[in-house]
C-alpha positions as CSV (number, residue, x, y, z in Angstrom):
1,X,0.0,0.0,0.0
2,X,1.6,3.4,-1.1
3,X,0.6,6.2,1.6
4,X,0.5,9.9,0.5
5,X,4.1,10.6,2.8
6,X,5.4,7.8,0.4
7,X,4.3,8.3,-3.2
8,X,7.3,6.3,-4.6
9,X,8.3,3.0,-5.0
10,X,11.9,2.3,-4.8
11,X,14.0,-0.8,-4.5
12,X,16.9,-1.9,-2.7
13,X,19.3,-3.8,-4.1
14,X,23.0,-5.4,-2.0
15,X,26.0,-6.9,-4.0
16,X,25.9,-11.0,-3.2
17,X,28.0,-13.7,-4.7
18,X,25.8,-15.3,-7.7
19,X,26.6,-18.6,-9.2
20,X,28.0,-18.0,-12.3
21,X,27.2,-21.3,-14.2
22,X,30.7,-22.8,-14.5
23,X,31.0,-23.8,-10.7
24,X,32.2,-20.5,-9.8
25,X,31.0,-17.4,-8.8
26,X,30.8,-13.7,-9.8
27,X,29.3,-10.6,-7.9
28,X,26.2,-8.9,-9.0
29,X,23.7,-6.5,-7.6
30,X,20.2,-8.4,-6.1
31,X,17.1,-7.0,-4.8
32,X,16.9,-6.8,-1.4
33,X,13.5,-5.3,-0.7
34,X,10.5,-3.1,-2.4
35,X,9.1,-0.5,-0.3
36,X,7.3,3.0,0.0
37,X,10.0,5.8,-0.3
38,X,9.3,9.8,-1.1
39,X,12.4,10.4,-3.9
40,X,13.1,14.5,-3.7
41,X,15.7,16.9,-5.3
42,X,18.0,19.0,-3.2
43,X,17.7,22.4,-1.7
44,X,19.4,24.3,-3.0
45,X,22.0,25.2,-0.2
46,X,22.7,21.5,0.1
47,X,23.2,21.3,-3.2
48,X,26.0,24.2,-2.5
49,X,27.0,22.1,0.5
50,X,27.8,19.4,-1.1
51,X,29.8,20.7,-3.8
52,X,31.8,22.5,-1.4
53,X,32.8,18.9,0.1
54,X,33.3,17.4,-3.4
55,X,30.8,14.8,-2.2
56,X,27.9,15.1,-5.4
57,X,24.4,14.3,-3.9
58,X,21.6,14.7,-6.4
59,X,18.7,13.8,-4.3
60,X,17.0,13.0,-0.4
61,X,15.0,9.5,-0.2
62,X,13.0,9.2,2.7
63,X,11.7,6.2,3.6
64,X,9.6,4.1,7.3
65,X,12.0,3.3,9.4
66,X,14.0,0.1,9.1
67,X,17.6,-1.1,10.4
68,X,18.6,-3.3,7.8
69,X,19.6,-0.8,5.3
70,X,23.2,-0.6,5.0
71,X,25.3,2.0,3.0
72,X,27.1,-0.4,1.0
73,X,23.7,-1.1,-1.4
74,X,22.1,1.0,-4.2
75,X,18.3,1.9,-4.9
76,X,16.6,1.6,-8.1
77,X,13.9,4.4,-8.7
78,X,11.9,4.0,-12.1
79,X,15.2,3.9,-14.5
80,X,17.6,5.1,-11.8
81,X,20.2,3.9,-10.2
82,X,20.9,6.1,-7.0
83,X,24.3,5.0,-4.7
84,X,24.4,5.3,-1.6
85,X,26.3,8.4,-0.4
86,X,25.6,8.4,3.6
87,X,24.2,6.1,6.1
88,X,20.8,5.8,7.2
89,X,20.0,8.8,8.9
90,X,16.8,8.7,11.6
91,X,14.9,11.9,10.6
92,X,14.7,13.4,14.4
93,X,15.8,10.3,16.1
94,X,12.1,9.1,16.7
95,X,12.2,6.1,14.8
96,X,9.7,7.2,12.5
97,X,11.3,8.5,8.9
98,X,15.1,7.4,7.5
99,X,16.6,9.6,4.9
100,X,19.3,9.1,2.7
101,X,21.6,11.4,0.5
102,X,22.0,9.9,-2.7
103,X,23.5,10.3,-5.8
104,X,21.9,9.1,-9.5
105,X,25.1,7.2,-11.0
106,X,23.0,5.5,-13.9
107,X,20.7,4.5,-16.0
108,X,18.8,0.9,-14.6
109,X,17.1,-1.3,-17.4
110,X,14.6,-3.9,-16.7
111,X,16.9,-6.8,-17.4
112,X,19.2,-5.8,-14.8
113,X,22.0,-4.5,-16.5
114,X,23.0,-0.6,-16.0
């Protein structure tokens, strides 16, 4: 169910080892998990912030609170792919919202490859 705070639809993805059909194995990026997520731009002053510390953010994801996020995965939104470019942050330390400062990195197509 997709609740007005959460228009969006984003999916998380985590690198695992995938057998690679020849008994070994080769690294690839999985889904994780499907939720509700509000995708937004930057204001512009942390837009300016973060081209002042050479760190390029493009956009905010908030999302219900969860722990199992890690920084080390990606997020496809429609035919994005956003990495990862701080930890989970809990939005006013209520356990309510998480936000995330990400950075769109590339172009996701439906048979998985970017």
């Amino acid at each position: 169910m997709i609740y007005d705070e959460f228009p969006h639809v984003i999916t998380f993805q985590r690198m695992e080892k995938v057998p690679d059909g020849g008994g070994g194995y080769e690294e690839k990026y999985v889904d994780y998990v499907t939720i509700e997520a509000f995708v937004s731009g930057l204001s512009s002053q942390e837009f300016y912030k973060a081209q002042q510390l050479k760190n390029p953010v493009n956009c905010n994801v908030y999302f219900p609170y969860r722990t199992d996020i890690e920084k080390t995965m990606r997020i496809i939104y429609e035919n994005q792919i956003l990495t990862l470019k701080s930890a989970p942050i809990d939005q006013g330390g209520m356990h309510e919202i998480m936000n995330l400062k990400c950075e769109v990195t590339g172009v996701w197509s439906s048979d998985g490859k970017s």
